[in-house]
C-alpha positions as CSV (number, residue, x, y, z in Angstrom):
1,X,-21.0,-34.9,-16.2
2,X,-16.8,-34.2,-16.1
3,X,-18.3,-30.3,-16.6
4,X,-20.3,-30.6,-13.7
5,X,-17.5,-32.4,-11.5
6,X,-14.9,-29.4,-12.8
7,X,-17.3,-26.6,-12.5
8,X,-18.5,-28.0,-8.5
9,X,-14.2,-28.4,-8.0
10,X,-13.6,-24.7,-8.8
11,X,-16.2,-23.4,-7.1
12,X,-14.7,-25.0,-4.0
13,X,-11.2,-23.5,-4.6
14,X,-12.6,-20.3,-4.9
15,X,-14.8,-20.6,-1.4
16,X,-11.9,-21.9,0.3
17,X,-9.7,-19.0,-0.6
18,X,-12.0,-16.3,-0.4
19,X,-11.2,-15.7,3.5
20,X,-7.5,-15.9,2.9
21,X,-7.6,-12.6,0.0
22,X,-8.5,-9.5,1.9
23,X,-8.9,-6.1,0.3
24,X,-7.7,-3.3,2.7
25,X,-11.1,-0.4,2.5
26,X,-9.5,2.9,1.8
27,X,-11.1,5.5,3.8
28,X,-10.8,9.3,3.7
29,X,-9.8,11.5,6.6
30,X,-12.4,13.7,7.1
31,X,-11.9,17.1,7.5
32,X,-7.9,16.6,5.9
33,X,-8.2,20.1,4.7
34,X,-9.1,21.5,8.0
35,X,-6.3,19.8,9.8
36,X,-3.4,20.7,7.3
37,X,-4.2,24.3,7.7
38,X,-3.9,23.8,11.3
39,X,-0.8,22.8,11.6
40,X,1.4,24.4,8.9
41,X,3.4,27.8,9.9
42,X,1.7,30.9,9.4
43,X,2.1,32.4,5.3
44,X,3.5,28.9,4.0
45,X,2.0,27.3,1.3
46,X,1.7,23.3,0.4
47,X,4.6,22.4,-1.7
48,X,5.1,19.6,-3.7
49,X,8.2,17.8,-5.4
50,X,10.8,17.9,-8.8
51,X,11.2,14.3,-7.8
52,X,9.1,12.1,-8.0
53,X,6.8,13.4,-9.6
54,X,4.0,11.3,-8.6
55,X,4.4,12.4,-5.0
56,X,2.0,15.3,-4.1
57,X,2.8,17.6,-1.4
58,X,0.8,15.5,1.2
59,X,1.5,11.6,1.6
60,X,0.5,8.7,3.7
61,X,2.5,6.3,5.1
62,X,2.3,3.6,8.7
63,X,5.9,4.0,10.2
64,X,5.0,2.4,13.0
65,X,3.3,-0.3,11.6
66,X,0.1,-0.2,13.9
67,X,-2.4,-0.3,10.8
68,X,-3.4,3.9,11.3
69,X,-0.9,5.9,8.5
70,X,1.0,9.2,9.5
71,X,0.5,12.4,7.5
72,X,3.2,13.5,5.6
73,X,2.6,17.0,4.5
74,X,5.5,19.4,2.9
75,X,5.4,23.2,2.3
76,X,6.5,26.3,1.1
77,X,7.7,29.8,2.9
78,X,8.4,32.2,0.6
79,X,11.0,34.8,1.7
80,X,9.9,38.7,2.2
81,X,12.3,39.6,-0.1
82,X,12.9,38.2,-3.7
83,X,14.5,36.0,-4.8
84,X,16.4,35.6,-1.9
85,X,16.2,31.5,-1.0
86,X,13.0,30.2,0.7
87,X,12.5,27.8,3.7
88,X,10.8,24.1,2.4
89,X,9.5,22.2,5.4
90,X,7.9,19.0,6.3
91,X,5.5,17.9,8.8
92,X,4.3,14.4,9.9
93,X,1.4,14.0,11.6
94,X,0.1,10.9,14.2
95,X,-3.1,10.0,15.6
96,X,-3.3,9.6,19.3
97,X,-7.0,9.3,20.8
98,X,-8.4,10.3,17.7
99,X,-6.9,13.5,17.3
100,X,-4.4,13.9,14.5
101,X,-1.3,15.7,16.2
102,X,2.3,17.1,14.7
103,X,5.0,14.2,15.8
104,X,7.5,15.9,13.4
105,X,8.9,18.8,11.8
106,X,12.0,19.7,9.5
107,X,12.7,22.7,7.4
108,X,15.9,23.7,5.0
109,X,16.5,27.1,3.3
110,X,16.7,26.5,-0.5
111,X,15.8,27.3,-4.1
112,X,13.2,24.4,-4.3
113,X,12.1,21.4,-3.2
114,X,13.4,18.8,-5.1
115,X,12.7,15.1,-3.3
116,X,10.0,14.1,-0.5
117,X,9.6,10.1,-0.8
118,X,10.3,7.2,1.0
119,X,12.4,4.4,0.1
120,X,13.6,1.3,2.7
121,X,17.6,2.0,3.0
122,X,18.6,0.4,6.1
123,X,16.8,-2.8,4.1
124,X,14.5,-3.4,7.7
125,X,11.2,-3.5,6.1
126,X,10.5,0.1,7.0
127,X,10.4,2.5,4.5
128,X,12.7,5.9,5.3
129,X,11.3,9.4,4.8
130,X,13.6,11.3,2.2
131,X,13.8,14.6,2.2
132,X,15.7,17.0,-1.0
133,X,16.2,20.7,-1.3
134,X,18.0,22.3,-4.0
135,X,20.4,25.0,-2.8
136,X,21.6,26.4,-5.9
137,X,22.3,25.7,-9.6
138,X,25.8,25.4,-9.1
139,X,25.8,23.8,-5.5
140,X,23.3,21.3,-6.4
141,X,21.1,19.5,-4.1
142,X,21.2,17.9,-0.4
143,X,19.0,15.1,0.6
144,X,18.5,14.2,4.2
145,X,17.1,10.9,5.3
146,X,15.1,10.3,8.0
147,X,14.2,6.9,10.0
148,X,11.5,6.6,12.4
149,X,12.3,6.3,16.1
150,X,9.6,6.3,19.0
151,X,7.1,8.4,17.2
152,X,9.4,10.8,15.7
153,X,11.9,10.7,12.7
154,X,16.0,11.2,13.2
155,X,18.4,12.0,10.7
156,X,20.5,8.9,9.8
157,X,23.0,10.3,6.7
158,X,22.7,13.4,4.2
159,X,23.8,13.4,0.8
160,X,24.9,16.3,-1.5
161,X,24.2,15.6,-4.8
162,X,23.2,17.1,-8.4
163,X,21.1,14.2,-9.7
164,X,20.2,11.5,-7.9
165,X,18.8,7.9,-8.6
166,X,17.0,5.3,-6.1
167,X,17.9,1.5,-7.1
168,X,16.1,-1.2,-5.6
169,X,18.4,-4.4,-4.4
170,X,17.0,-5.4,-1.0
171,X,18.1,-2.6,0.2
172,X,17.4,0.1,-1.8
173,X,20.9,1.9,-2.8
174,X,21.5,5.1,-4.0
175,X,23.5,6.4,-7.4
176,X,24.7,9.7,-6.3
177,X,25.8,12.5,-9.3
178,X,28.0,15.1,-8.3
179,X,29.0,17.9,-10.5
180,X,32.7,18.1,-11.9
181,X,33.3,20.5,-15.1
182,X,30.0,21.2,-17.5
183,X,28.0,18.6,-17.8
184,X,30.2,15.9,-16.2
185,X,29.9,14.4,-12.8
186,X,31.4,12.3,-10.1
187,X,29.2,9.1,-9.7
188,X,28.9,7.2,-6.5
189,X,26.4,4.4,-6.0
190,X,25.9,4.3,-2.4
191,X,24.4,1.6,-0.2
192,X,23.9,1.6,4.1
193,X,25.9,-0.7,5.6
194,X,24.4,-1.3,8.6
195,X,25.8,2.4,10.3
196,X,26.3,4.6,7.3
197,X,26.0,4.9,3.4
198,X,29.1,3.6,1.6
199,X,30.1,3.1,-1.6
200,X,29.1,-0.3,-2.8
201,X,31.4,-2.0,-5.0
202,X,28.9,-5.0,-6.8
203,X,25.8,-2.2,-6.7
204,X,28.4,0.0,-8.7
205,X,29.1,-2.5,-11.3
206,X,25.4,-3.2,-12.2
207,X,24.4,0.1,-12.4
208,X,27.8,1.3,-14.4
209,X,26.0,1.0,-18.0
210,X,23.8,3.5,-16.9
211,X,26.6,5.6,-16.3
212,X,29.0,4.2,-19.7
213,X,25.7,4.7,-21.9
214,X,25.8,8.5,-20.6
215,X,29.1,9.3,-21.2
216,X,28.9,7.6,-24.7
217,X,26.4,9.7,-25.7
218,X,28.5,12.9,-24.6
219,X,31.4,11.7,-26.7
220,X,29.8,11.0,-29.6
221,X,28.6,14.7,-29.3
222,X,32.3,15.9,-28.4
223,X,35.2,14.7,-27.6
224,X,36.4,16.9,-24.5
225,X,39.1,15.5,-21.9
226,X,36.4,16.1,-18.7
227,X,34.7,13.5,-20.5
228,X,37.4,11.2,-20.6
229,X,38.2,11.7,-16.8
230,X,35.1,11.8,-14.7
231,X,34.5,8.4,-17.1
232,X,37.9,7.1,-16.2
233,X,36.9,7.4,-12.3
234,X,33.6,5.2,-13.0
235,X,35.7,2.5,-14.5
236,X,38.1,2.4,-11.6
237,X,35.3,2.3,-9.2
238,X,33.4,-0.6,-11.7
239,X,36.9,-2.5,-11.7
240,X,37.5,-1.9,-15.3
241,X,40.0,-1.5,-14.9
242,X,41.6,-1.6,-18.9
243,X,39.0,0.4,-19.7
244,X,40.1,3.0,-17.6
245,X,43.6,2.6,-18.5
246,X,42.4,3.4,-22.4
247,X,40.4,6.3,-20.8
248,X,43.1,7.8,-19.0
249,X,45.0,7.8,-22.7
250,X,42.5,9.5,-24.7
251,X,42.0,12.0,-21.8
252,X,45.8,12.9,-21.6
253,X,46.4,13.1,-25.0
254,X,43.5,15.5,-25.4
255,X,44.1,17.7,-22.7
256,X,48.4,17.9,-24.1
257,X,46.8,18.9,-27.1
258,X,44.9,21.8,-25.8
259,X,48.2,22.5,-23.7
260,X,46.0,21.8,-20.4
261,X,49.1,20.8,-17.7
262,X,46.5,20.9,-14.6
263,X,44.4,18.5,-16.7
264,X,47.5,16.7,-17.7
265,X,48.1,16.2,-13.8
266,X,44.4,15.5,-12.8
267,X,45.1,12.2,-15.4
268,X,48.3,11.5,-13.8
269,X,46.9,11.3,-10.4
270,X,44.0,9.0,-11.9
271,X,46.7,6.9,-13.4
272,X,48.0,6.7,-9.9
273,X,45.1,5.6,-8.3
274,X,43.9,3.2,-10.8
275,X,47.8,1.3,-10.3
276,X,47.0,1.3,-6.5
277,X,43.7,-0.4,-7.3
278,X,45.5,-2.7,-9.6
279,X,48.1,-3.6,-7.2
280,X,45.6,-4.4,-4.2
281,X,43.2,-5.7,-5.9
């Protein structure tokens, strides 16, 4: 009988909520083929990313939040002559009275298109559109990023980078690796602040293992001064500030044994800094 009771109760729960749990039905757009070819520029190809790699060169994704997705489609056009640089594009595409029409278009000369994604980083609930090409080997990278603005998308900040990593926190924040010497970079963690990206200071400290775990591994490998400093100016920025006093050491004392006096001075300038810190901290 308690069987039968239990059994007749869950039954009910699961009628009840039944109205409540919706599954949106994912339909195809017929005839997607047919409108891609229509609108991108004449001997381009479709393109897609380094980064992420899950993304595919065409994406879908309701900016305006009116329940219809745009098209987000990025290509390719080669250059006449190789291997000079070759222009990477993106369109975006909205319905209006059922016809799919281009509401967007950006295109950057580069080497290869290394980011198309989006990511919420003005933290409003609306994902921006990222957009990354790679200029060179040495020069690195430049992402733009994009927010949506009566039916179009405008450029809100641009950053230069050699690698690049998205962390979510509300809004989602950006770690930002810029090439020094070798295989040693510059690390900024960068978060919008309600007009531009800026450095953010707590961001910085959680991610800052990633960056010590890095530079550990490097060490153990060799010890080279450029080590020593580019992880000297993490510290300071992590406000770790012993740490980077004991950096700064093991850097100088390694660059006076290799008779390095610009080096000597690069560590003498972080010292500089990192007692500024200290003293207005």
């Amino acid at each position: 009988m308690k069987r039968i009771i239990l059994i007749t109760i869950f039954a009910s729960i699961i009628l009840n909520l039944s109205p409540i749990i919706s599954y949106a039905e994912v339909k195809p757009i017929k005839g997607l083929t047919d409108i891609i070819n229509e609108v991108l520029p004449p001997n381009s190809t479709l393109e897609s990313t380094e980064k992420p790699k899950t993304n595919k060169s065409v994406q879908f994704y309701d900016f305006n939040q009116d329940g219809q997705e745009e098209i987000i489609i990025t290509f390719e056009i080669k250059a006449k002559k190789q291997p000079n640089p070759s222009q990477f594009g993106v369109v975006v595409l909205r319905k209006e009275n059922e016809r799919w029409e281009k509401t967007w278009e950006n295109q950057a000369q580069g080497v290869g298109l290394d980011y198309s994604g989006l990511a919420d980083i003005t933290g409003d609930g609306i994902k921006e559109y990222l957009f990354g090409v790679t200029i060179g080997a040495s020069i690195g990278n430049k992402i733009e990023i994009f927010k949506w603005n009566n039916n179009s998308l405008i450029m809100i900040a641009e950053v230069p980078y050699h690698m690049m990593e998205l962390l979510s926190n509300k809004k989602v924040g950006i770690a930002d690796w810029q090439r020094y010497i070798a295989d040693t970079y510059f690390v900024d963690v960068l978060k919008w602040n309600g007009e531009k990206l800026v450095l953010d200071e707590e961001l910085y400290s959680r991610y800052y293992p990633t960056i010590e775990k890095f530079y550990d591994n490097k060490i153990s490998k060799m010890d080279a001064w450029f080590y020593w400093y580019t992880l000297a100016d993490a510290q300071i920025k992590a406000n770790l500030y012993e740490k980077a006093r004991n950096s700064i050491q093991k850097g100088t004392t390694l660059a006076k044994q290799l008779s390095l006096p610009d080096a000597v001075k690069n560590f003498e300038q972080l010292s500089d800094k990192l007692n500024k810190r200290i003293k207005s901290y």
